[in-house]
Gaussian input, Z-matrix of N, CA and C with variables (Angstrom, degrees):
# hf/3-21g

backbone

0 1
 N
 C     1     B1
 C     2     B2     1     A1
 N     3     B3     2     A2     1     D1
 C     4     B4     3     A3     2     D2
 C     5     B5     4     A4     3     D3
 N     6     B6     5     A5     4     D4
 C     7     B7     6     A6     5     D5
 C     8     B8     7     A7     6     D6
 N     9     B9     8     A8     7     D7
 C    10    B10     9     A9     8     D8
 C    11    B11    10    A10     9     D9
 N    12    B12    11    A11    10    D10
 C    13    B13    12    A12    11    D11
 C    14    B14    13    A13    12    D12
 N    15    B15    14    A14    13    D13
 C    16    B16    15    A15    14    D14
 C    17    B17    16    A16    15    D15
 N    18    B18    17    A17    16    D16
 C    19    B19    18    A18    17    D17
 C    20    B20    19    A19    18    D18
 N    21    B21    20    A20    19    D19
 C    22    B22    21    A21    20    D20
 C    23    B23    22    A22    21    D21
 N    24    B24    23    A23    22    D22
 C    25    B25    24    A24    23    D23
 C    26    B26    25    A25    24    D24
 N    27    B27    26    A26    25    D25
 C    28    B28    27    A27    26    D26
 C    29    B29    28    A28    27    D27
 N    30    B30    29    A29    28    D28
 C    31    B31    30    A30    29    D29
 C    32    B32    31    A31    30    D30
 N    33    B33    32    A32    31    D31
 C    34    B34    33    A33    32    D32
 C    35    B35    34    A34    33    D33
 N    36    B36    35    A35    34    D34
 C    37    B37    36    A36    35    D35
 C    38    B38    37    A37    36    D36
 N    39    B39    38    A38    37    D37
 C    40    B40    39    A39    38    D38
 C    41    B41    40    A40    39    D39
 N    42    B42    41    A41    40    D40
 C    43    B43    42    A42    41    D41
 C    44    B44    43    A43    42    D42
 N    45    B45    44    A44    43    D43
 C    46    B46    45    A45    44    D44
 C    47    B47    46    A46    45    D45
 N    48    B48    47    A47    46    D46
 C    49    B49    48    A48    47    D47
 C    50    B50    49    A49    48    D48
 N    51    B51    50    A50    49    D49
 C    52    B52    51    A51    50    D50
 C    53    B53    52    A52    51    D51
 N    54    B54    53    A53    52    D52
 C    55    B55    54    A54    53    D53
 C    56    B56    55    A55    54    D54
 N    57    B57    56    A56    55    D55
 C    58    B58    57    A57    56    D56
 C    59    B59    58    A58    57    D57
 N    60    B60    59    A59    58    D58
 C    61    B61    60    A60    59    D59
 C    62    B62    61    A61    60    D60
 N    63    B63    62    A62    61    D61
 C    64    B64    63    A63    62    D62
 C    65    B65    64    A64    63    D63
 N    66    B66    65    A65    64    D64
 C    67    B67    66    A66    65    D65
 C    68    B68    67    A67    66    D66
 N    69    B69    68    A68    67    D67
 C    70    B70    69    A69    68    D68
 C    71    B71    70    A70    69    D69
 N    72    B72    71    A71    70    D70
 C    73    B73    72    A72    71    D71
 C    74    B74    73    A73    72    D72
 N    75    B75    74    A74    73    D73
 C    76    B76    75    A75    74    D74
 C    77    B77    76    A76    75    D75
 N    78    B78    77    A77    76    D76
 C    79    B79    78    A78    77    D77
 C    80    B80    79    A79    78    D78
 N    81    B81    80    A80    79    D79
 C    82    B82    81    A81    80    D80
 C    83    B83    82    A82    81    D81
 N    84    B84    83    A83    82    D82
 C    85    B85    84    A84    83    D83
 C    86    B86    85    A85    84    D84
 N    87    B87    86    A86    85    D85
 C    88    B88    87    A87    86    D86
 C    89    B89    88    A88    87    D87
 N    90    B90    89    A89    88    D88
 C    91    B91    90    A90    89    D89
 C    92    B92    91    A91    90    D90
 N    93    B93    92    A92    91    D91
 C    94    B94    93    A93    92    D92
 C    95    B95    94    A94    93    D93
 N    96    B96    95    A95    94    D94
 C    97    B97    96    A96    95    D95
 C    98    B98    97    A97    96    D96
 N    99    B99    98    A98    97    D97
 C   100   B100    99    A99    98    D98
 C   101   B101   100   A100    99    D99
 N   102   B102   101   A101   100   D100
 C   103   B103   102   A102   101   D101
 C   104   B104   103   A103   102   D102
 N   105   B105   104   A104   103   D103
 C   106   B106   105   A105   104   D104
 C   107   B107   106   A106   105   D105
 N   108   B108   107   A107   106   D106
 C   109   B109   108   A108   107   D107
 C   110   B110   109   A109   108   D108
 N   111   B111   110   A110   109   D109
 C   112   B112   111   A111   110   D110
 C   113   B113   112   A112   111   D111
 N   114   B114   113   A113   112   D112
 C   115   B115   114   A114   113   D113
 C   116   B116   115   A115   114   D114
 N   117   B117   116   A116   115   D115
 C   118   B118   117   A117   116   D116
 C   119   B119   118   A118   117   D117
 N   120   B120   119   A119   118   D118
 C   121   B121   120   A120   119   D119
 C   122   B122   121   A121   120   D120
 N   123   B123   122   A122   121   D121
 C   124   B124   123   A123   122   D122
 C   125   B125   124   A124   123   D123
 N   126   B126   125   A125   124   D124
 C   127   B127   126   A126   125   D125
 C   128   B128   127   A127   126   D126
 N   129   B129   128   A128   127   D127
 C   130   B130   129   A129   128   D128
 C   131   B131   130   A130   129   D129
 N   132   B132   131   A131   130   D130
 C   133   B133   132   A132   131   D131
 C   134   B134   133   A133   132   D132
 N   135   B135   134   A134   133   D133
 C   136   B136   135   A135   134   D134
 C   137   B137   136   A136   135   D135
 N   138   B138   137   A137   136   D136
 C   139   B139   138   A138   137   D137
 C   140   B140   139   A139   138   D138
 N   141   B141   140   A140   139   D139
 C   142   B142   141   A141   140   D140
 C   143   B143   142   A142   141   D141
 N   144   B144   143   A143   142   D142
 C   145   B145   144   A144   143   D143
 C   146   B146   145   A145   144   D144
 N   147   B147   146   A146   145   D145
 C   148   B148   147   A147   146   D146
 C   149   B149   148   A148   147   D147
 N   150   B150   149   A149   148   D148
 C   151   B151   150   A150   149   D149
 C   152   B152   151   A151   150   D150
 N   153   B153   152   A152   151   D151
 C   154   B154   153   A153   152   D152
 C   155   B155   154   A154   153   D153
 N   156   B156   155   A155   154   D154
 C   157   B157   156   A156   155   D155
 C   158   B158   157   A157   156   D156
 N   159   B159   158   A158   157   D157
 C   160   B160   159   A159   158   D158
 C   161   B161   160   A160   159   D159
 N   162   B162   161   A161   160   D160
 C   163   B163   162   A162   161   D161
 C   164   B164   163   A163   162   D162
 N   165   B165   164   A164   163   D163
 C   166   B166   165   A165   164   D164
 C   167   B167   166   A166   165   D165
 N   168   B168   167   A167   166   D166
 C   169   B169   168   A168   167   D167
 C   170   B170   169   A169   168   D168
 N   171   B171   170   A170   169   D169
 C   172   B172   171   A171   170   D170
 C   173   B173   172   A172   171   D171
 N   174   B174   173   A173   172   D172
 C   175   B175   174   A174   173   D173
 C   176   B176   175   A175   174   D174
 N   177   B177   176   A176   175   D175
 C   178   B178   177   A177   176   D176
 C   179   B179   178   A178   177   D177
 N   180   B180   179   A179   178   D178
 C   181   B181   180   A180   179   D179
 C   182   B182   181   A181   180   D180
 N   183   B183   182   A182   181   D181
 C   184   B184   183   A183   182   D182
 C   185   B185   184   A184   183   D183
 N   186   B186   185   A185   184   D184
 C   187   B187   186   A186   185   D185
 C   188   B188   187   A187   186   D186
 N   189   B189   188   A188   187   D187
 C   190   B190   189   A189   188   D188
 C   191   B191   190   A190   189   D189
 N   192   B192   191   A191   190   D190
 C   193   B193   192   A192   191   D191
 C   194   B194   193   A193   192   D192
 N   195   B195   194   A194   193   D193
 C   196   B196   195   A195   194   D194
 C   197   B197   196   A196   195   D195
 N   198   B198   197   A197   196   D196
 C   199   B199   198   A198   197   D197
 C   200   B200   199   A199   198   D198
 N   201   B201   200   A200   199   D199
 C   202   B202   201   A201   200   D200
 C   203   B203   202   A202   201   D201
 N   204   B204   203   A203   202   D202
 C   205   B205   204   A204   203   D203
 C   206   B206   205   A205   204   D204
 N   207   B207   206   A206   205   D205
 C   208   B208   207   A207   206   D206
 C   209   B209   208   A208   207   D207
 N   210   B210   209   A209   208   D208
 C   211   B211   210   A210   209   D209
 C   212   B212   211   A211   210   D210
 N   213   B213   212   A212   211   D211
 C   214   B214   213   A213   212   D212
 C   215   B215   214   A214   213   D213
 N   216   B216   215   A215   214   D214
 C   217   B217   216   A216   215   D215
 C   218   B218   217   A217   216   D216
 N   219   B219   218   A218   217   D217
 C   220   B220   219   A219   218   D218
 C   221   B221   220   A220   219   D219
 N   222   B222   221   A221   220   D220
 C   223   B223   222   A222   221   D221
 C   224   B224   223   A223   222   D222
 N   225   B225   224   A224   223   D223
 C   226   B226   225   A225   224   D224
 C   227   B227   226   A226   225   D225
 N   228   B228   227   A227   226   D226
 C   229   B229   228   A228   227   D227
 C   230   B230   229   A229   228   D228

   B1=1.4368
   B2=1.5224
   B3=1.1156
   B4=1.5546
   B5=1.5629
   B6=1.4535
   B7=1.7400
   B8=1.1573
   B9=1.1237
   B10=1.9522
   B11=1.8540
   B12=1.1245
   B13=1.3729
   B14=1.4700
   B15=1.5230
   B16=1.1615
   B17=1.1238
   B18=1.4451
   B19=1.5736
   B20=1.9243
   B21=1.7937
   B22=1.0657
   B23=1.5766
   B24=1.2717
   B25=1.2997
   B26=1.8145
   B27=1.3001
   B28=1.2539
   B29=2.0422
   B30=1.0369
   B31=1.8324
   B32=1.8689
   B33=1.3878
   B34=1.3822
   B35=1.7946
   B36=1.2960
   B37=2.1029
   B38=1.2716
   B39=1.4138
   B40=1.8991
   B41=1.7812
   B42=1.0248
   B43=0.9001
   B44=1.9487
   B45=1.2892
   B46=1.4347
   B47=1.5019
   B48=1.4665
   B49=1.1600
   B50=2.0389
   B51=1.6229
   B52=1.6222
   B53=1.3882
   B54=1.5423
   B55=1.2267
   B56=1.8407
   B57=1.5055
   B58=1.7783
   B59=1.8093
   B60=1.9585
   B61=1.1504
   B62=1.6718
   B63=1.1773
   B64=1.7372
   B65=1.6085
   B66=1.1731
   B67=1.9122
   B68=1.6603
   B69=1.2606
   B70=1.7060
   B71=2.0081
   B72=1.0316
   B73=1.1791
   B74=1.5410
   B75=1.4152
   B76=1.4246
   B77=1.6414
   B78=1.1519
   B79=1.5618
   B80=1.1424
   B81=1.6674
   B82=1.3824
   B83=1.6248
   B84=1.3721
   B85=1.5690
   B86=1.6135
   B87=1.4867
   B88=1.2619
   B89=1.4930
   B90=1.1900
   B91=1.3258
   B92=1.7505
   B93=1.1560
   B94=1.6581
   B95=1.7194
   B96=1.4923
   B97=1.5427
   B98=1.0608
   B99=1.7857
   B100=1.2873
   B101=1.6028
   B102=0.9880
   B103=1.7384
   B104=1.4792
   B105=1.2943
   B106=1.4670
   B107=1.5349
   B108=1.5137
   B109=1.5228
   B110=1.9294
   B111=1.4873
   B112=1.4261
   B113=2.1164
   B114=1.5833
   B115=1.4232
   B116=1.4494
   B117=1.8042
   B118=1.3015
   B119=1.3009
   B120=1.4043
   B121=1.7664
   B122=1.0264
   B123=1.1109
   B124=1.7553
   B125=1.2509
   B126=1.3009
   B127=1.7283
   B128=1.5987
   B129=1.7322
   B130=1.3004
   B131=2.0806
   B132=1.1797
   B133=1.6860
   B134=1.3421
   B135=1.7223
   B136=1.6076
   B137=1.5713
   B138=1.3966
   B139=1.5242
   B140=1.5320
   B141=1.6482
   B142=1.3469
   B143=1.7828
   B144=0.9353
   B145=1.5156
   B146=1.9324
   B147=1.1850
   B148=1.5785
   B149=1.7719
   B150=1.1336
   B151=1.7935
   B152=1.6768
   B153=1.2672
   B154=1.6093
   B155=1.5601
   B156=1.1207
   B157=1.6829
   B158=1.3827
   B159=1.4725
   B160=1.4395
   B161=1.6986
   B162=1.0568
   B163=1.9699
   B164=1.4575
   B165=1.1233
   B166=1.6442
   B167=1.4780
   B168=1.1591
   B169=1.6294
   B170=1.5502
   B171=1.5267
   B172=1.5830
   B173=1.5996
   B174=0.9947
   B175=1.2647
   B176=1.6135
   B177=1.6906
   B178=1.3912
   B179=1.9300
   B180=1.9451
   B181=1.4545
   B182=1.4598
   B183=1.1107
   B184=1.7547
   B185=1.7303
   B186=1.2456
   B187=1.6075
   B188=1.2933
   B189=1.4035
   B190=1.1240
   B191=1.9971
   B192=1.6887
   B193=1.3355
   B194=1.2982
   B195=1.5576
   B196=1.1151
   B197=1.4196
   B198=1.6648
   B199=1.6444
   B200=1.6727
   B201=0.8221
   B202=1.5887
   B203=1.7909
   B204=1.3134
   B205=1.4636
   B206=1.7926
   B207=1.2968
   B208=1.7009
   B209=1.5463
   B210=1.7031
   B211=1.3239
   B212=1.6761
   B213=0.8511
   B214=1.5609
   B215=1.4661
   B216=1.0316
   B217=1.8386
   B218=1.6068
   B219=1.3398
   B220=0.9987
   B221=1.4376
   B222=1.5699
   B223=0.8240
   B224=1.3844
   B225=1.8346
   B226=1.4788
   B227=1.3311
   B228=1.0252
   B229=1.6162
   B230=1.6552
   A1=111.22
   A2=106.32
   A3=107.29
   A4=110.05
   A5=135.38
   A6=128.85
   A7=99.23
   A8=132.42
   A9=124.02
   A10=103.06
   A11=113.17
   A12=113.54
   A13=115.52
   A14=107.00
   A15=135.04
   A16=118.38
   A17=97.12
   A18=123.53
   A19=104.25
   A20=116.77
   A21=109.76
   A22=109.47
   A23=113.58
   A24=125.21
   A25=117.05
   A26=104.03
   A27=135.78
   A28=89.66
   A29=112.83
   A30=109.13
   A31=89.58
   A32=92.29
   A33=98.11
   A34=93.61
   A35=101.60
   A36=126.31
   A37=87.62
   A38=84.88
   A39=111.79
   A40=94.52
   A41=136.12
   A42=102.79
   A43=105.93
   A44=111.45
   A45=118.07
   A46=97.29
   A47=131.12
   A48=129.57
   A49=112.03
   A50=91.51
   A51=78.67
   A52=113.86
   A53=112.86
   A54=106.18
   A55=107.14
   A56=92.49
   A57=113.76
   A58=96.41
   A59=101.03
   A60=104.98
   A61=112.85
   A62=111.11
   A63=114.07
   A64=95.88
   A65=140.31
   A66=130.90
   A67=82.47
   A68=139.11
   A69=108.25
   A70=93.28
   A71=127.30
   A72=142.06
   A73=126.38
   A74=103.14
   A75=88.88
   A76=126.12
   A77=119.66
   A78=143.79
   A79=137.82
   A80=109.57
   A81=123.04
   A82=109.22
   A83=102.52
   A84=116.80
   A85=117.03
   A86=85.26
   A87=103.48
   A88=120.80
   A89=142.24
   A90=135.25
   A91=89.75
   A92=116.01
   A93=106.55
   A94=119.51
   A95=83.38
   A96=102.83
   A97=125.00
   A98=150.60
   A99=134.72
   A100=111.01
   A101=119.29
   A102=118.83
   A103=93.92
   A104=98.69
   A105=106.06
   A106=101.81
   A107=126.94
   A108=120.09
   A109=113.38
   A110=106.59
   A111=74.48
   A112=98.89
   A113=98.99
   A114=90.75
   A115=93.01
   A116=119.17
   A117=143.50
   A118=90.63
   A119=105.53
   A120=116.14
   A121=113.52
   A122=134.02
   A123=127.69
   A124=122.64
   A125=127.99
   A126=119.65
   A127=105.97
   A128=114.32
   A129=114.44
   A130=110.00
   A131=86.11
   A132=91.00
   A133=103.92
   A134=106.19
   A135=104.91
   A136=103.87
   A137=96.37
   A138=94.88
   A139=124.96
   A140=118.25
   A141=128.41
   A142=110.92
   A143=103.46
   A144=104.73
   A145=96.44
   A146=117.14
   A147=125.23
   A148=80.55
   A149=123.41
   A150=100.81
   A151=105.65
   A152=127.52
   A153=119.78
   A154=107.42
   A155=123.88
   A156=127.18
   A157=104.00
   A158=121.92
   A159=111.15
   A160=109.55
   A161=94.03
   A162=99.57
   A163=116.36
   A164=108.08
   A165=108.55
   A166=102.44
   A167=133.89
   A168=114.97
   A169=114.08
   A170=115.43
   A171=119.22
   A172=91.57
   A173=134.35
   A174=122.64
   A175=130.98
   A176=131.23
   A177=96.16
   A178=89.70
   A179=94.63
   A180=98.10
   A181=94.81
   A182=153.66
   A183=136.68
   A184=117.15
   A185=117.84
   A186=139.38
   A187=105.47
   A188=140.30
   A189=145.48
   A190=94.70
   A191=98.30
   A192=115.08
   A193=129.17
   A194=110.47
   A195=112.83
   A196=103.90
   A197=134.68
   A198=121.25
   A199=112.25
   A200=116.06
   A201=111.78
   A202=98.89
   A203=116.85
   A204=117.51
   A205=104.08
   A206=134.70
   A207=112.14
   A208=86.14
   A209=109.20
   A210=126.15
   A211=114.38
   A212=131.87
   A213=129.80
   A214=89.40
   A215=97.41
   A216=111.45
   A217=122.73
   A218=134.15
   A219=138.73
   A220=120.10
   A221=132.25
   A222=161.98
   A223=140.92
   A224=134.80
   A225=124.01
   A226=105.65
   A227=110.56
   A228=132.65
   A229=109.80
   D1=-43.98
   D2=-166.15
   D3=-82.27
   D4=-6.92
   D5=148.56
   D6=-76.66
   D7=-29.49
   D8=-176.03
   D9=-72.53
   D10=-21.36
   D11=-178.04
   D12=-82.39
   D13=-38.33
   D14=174.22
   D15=-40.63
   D16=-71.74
   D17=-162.81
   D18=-67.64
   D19=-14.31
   D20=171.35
   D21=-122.13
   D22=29.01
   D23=131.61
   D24=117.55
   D25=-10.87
   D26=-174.68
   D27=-47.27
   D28=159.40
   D29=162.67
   D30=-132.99
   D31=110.22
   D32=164.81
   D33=-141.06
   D34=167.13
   D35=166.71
   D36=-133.75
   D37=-170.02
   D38=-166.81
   D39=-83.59
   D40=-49.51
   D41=-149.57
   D42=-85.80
   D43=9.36
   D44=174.42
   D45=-89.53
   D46=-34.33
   D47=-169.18
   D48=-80.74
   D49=-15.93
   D50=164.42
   D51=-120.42
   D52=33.38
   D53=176.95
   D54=-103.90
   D55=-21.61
   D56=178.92
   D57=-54.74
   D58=-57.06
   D59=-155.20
   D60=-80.76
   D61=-18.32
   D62=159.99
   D63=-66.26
   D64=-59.78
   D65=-153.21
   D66=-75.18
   D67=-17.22
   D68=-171.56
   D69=-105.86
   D70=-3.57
   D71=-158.94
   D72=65.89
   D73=27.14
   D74=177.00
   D75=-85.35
   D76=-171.04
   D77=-176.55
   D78=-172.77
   D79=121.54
   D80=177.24
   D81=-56.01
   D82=138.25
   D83=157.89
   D84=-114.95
   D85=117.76
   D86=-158.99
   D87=-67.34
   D88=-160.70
   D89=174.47
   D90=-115.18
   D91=149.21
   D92=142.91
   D93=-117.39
   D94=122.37
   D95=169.23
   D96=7.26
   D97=129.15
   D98=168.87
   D99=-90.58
   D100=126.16
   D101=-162.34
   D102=-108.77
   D103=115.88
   D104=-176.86
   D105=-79.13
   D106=114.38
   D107=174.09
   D108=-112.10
   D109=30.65
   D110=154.05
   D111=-137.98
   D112=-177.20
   D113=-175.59
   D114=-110.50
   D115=147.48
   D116=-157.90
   D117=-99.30
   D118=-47.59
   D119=-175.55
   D120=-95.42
   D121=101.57
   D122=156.69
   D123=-130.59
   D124=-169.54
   D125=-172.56
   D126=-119.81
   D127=-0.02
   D128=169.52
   D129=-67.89
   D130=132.71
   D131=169.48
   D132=-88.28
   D133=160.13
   D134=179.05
   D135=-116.32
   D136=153.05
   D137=-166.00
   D138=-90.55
   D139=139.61
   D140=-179.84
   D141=-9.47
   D142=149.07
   D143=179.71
   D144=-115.69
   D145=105.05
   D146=-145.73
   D147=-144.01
   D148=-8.05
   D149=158.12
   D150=-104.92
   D151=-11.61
   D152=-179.09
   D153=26.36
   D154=71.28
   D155=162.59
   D156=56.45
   D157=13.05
   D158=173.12
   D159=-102.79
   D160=77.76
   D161=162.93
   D162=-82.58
   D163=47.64
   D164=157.93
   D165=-118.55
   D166=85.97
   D167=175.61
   D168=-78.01
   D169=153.75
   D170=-170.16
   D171=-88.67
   D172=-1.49
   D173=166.50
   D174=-148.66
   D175=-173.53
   D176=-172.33
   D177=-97.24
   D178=179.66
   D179=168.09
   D180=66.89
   D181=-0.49
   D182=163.94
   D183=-80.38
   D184=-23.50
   D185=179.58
   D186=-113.17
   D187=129.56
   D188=179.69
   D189=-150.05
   D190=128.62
   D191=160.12
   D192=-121.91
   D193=161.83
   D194=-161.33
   D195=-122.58
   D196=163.30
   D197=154.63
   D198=-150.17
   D199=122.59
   D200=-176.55
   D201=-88.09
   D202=124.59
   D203=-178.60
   D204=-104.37
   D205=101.98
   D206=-173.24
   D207=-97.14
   D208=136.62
   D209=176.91
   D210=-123.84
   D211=147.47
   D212=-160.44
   D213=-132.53
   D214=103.94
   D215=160.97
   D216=-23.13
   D217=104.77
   D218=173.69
   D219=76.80
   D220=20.96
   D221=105.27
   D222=-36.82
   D223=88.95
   D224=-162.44
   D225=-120.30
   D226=150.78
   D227=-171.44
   D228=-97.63

């Protein structure tokens, strides 16, 4: 906003631009941050892919799965 104000001639900065928007009551909504949580780089290898969409195993104990569930207490989905 404030080069668009500029550029048509107005002289405002930030701190005139939130003093306008506190006396009219306004407020920015902010973004929150995107937190990148996984790592691209690491030194873990990933492991063989040795079921290829075949979930029928010819025997037991040859296929083994895993699932991590994270649940937040008092919180429902």
């Amino acid at each position: 906003m404030i080069p668009q104000w500029r550029k048509e001639g107005f002289e405002v900065g930030r701190d005139k631009v939130i003093r306008l928007m506190d006396k009219l009551g306004l407020q920015v909504k902010q973004r929150i941050a995107y937190k990148v949580t996984t790592m691209r780089k690491h030194s873990h290898s990933v492991a063989d892919n040795i079921v290829d969409q075949n979930f029928n195993p010819k025997q037991a104990n040859q296929i083994w799965a895993g699932d991590v569930t994270y649940r937040v207490p008092g919180v429902q989905h």
